[in-house]
One Martini backbone bead per residue (centre of mass of N, CA, C, O) as a GRO file, in nm:
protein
   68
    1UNK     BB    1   1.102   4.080  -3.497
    2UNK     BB    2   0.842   3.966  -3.613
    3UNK     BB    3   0.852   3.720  -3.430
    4UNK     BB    4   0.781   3.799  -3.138
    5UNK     BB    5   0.476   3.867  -3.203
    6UNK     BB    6   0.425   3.562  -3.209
    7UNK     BB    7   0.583   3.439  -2.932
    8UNK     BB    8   0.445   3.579  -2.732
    9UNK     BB    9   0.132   3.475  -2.734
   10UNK     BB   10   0.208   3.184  -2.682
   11UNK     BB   11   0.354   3.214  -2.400
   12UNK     BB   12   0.097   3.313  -2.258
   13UNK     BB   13  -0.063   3.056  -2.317
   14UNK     BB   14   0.129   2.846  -2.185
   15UNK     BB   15   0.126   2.987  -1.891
   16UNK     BB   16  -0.219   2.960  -1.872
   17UNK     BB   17  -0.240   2.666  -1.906
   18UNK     BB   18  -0.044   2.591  -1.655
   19UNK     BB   19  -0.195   2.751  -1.425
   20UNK     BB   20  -0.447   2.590  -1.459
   21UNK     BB   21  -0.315   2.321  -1.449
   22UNK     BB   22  -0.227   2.379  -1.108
   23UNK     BB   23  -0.483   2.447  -1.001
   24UNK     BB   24  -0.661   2.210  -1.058
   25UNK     BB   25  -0.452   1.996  -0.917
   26UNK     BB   26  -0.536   2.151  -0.623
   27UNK     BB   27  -0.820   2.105  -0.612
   28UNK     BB   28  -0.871   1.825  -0.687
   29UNK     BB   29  -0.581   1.704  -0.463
   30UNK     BB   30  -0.274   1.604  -0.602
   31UNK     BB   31  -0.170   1.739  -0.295
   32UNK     BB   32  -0.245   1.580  -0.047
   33UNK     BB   33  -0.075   1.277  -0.056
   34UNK     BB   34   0.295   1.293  -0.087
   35UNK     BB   35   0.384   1.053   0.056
   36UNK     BB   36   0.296   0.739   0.005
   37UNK     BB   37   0.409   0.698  -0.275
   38UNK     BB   38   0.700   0.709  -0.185
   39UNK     BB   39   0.627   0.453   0.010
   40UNK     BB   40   0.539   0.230  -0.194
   41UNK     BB   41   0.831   0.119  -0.343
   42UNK     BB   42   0.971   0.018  -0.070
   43UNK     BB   43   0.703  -0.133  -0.006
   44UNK     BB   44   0.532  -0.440   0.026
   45UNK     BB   45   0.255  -0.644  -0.061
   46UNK     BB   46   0.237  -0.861   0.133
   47UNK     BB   47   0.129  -1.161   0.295
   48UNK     BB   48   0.070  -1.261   0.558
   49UNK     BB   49   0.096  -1.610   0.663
   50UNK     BB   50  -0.174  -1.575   0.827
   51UNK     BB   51  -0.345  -1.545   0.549
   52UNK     BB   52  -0.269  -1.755   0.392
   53UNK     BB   53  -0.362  -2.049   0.259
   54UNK     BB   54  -0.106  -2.251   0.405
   55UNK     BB   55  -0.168  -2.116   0.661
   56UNK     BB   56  -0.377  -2.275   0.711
   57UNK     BB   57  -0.388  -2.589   0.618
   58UNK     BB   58  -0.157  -2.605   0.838
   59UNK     BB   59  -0.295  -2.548   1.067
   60UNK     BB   60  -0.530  -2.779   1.034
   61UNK     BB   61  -0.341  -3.015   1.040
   62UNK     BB   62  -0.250  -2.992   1.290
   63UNK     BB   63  -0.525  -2.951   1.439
   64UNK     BB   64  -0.574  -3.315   1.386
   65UNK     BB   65  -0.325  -3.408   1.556
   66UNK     BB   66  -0.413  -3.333   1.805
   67UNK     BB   67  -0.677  -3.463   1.821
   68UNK     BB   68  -0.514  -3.769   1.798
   0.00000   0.00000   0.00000
């Protein structure tokens, strides 16, 4: 019975800086959005072709070649 005395107040404790850290993240913005990170896992950040150095360089030759 002694112990409760003490684990009350730890545990109020733990749920106000608990709640304090739900506020701060919700002002701060951490829950403006959600859906990005989700779908970042998803899809690849690949350069498309058309922007690669590979595929200018080809580019450029191709039209050296055409103009001779």
């Amino acid at each position: 019975m002694d112990s409760i005395f003490l684990l009350v107040p730890i545990v109020i404790l733990f749920v106000a800086g608990a709640v304090k850290l739900f506020f701060w993240a919700v002002n701060s913005g951490q829950y403006d959005d959600l859906e990005t990170e989700g779908r970042r896992i998803l899809f690849d950040d690949d350069v498309p072709p058309s922007a690669s150095p590979d595929a200018k360089r080809l580019s450029a030759e191709n039209d050296e070649r055409k103009a001779d």
